[in-house]
VEXDREN-2710 file (C-alpha; in Angstrom, 1 decimal):
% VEXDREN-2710
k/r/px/py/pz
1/UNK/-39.7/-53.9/56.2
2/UNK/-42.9/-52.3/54.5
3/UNK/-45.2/-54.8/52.8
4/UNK/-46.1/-52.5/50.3
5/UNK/-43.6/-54.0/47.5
6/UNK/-42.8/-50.5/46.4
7/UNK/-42.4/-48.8/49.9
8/UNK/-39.7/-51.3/51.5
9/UNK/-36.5/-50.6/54.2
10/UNK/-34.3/-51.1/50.7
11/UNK/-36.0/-48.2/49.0
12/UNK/-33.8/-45.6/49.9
13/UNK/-30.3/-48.0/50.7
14/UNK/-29.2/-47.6/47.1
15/UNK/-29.5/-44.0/46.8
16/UNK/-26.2/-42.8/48.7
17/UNK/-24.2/-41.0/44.9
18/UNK/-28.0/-39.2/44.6
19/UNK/-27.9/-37.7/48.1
20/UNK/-25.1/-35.6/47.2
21/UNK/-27.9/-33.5/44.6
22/UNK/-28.9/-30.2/46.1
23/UNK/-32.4/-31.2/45.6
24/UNK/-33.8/-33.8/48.0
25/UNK/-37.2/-35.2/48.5
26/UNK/-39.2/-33.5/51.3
27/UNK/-42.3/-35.5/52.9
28/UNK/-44.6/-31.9/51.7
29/UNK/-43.2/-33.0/47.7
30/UNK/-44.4/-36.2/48.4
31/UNK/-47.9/-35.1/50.0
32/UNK/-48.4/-32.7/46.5
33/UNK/-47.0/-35.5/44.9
34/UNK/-50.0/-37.8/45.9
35/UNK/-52.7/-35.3/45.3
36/UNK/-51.6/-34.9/41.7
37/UNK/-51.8/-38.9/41.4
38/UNK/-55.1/-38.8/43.2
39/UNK/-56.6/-35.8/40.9
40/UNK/-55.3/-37.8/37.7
41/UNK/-57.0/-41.0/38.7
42/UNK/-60.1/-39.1/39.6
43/UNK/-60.1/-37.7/36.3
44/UNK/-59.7/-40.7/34.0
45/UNK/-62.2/-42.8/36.4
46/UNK/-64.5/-39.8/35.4
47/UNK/-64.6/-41.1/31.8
48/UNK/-65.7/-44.8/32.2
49/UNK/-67.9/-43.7/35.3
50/UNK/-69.7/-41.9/32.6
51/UNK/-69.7/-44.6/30.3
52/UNK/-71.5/-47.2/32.6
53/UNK/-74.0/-44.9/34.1
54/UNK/-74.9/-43.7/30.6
55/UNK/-75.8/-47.3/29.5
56/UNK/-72.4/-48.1/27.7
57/UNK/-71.0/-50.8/29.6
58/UNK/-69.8/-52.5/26.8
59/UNK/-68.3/-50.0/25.7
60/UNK/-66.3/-48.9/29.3
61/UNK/-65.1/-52.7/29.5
62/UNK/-61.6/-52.1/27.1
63/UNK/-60.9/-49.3/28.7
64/UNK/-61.0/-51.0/32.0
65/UNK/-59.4/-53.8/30.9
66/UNK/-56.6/-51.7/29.2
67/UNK/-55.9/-49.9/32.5
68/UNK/-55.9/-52.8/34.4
69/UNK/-53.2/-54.1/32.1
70/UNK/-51.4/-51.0/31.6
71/UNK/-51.9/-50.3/35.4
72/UNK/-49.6/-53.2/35.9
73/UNK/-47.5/-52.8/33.6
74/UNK/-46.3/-49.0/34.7
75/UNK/-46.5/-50.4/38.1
76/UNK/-43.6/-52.7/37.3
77/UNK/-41.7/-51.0/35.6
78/UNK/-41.8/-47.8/38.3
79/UNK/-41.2/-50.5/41.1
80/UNK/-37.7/-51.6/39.3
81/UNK/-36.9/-47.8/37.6
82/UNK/-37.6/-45.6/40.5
83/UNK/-35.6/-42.4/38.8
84/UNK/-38.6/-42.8/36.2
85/UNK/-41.3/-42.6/38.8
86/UNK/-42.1/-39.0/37.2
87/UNK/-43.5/-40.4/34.2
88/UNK/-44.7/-43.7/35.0
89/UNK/-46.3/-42.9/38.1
90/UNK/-48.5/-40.7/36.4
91/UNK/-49.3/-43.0/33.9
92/UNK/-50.2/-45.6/36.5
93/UNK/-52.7/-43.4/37.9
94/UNK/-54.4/-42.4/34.7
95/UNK/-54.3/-46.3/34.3
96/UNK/-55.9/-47.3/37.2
97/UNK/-58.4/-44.1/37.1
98/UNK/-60.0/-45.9/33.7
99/UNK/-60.5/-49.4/35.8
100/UNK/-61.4/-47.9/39.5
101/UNK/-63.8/-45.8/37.7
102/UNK/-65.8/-48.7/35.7
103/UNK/-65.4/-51.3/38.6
104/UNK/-67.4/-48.4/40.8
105/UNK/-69.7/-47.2/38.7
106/UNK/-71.2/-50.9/38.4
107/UNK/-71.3/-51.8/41.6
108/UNK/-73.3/-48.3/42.2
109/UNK/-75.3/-49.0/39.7
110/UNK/-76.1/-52.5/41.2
111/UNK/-76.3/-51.1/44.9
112/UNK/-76.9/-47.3/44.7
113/UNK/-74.7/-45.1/46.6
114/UNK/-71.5/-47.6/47.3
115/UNK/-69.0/-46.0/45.7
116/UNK/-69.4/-43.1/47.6
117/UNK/-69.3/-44.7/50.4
118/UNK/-66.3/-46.8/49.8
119/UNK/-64.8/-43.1/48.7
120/UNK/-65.6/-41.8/52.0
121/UNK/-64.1/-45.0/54.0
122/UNK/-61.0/-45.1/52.2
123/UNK/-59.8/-41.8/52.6
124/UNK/-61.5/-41.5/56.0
125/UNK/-59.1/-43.7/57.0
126/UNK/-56.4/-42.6/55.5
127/UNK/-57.2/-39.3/57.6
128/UNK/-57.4/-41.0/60.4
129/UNK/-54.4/-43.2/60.8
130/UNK/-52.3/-40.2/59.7
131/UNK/-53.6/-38.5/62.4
132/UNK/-52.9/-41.7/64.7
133/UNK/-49.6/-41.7/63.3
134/UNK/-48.8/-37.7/63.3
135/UNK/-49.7/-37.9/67.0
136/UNK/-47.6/-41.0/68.2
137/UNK/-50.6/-43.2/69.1
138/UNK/-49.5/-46.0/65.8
139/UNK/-46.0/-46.3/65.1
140/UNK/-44.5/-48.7/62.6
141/UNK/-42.2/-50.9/64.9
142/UNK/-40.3/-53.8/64.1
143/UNK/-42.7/-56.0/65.1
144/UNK/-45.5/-54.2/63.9
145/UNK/-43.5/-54.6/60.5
146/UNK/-43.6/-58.2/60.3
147/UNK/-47.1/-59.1/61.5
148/UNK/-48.1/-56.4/58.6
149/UNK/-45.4/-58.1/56.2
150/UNK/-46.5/-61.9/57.1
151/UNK/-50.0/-61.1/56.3
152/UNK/-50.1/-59.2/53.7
153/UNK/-47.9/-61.8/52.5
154/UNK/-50.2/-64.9/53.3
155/UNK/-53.1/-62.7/51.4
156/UNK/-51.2/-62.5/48.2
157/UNK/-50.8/-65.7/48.2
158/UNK/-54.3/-66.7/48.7
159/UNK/-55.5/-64.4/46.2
160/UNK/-52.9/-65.8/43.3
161/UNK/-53.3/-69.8/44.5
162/UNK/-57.5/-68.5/44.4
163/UNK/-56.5/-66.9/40.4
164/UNK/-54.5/-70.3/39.3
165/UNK/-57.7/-72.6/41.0
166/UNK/-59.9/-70.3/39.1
167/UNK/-58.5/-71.3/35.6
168/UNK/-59.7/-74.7/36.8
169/UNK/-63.1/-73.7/38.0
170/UNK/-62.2/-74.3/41.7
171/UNK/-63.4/-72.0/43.6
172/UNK/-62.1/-71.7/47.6
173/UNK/-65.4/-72.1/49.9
174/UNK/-66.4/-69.2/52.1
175/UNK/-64.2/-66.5/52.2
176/UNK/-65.2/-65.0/49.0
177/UNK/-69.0/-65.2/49.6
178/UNK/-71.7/-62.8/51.2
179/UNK/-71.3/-65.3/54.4
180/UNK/-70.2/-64.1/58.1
181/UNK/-66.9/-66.3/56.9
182/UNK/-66.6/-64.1/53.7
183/UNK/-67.7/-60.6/55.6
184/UNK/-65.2/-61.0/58.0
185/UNK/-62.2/-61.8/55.8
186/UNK/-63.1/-59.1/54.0
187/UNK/-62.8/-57.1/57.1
188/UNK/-59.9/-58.3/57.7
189/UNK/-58.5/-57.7/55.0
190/UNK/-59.5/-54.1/54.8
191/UNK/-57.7/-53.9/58.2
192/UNK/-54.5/-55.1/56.4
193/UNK/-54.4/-53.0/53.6
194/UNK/-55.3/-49.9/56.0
195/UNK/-52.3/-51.2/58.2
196/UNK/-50.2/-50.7/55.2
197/UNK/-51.1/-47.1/55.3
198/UNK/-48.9/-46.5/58.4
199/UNK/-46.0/-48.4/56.9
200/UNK/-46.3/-46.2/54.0
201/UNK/-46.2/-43.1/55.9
202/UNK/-43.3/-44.6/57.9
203/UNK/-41.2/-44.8/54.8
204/UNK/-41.7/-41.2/53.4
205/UNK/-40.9/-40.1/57.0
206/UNK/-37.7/-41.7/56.8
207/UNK/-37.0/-41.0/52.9
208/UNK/-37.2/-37.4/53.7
209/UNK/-34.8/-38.1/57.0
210/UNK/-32.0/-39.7/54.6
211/UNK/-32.2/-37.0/52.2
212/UNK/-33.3/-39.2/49.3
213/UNK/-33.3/-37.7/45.7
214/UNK/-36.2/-35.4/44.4
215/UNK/-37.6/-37.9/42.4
216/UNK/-38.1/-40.1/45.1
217/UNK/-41.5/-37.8/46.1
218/UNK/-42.8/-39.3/42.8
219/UNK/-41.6/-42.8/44.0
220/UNK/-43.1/-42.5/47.4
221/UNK/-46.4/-41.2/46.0
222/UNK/-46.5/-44.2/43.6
223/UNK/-46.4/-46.3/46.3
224/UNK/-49.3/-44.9/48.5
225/UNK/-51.4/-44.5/45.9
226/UNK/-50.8/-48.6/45.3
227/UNK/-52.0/-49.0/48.9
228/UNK/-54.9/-46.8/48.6
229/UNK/-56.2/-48.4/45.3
230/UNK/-55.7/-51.7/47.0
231/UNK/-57.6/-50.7/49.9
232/UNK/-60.4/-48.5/47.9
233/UNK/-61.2/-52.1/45.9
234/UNK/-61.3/-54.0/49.2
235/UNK/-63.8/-51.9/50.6
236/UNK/-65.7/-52.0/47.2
237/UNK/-65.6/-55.9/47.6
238/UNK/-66.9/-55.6/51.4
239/UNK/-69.5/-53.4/51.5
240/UNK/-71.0/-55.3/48.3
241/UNK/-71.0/-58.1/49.9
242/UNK/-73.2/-56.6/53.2
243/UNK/-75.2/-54.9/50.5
244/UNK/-76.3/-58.5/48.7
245/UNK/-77.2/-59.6/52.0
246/UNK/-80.1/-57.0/52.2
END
């Protein structure tokens, strides 16, 4: 089992009446896939990166919040309507492109040069554990399944018992601070979300192996691209953190 809710051993079970299409997903379709996500983000995070370094804020702010929202939204609905993935995948990258790209251009603006580092880190890693992976040296056993699963499990719920406790202006000591305690949760849970990455690849592998439908490549590209946003934002929130401490 992948802990990346849209990447999961059931992802492909239900698919057996689409195998029998001539045209079946292929783990290169799901690489060009990706890339087209990635390039639509990129260019929508362009817009309200603009925005904030030009002084307007203010005026970037909706359209973050909107593609947080919306980002969500298409999110759930491509998690429960994979044969839509084509459409909504899309639209949850453009989606998320608006928020990554005002979230970042803040943070730069607060401590210069972060988001290109975080830029470099996240997809330096990504290159590197698909290289890991591609050469044997990670491999996504069972048991390497469910220490990924529990955890990333236990963090969720952290992070929505710390939202609920928030509404009430309690606040859970440490871990969110510039603190060693609060640096090296972060860490860790960088180290989660990269460990994701290898489940993810682990899934397209085998979606390609069963012959899953076409549209699946969308589907599986969705679903990175969740684990690389997730893990772009924690490496925002980590190296801010070592930055205040300067």
């Amino acid at each position: 089992m992948t802990s990346n809710p849209t990447l999961n051993q059931n992802t492909f079970s239900d698919l057996s009446g689409a195998r029998a299409t001539s045209e079946t997903m292929t783990i290169q379709g799901a690489v060009n896939k990706t890339a087209i996500l990635l390039f639509l983000a990129i260019v929508t995070a362009s817009y309200t990166w603009g925005l904030c370094l030009n002084g307007s804020s203010a005026a970037a702010m909706p359209w973050m919040a909107g593609g947080a929202i919306l980002g969500l939204v298409f999110a759930l609905i491509t998690s429960f309507k994979k044969e839509w993935s084509a459409v909504t995948a899309p639209c949850y990258a453009i989606c998320e492109g608006l928020f990554l790209g005002g979230i970042s251009a803040m943070l730069n603006l607060k401590f210069p040069g972060l988001a290109l580092q975080a830029i470099l880190l996240t997809f330096g890693t990504l290159a590197a554990l698909l290289f890991v992976y591609k050469i044997g040296l990670i491999r996504a056993t069972d048991s390497f399944k469910r220490g990924v699963f529990a955890a990333t499990g236990g963090l969720a719920l952290l992070y929505l018992t710390s939202m609920i406790l928030g509404f009430f202006k309690i606040q859970i000591p440490g871990i969110f601070g510039n603190g060693l305690v609060g640096i090296g949760f972060s860490l860790f849970v960088v180290v989660i979300a990269a460990m994701n990455l290898v489940l993810d690849f682990d899934m397209i592998e085998k979606g390609a192996e069963y012959n899953a439908p076409k549209y699946m490549e969308w589907y599986s590209a969705f679903g990175l691209m969740v684990t690389l946003v997730w893990l772009y934002i924690e490496i925002l929130r980590l190296l801010s953190k070592l930055r205040s401490r300067d």
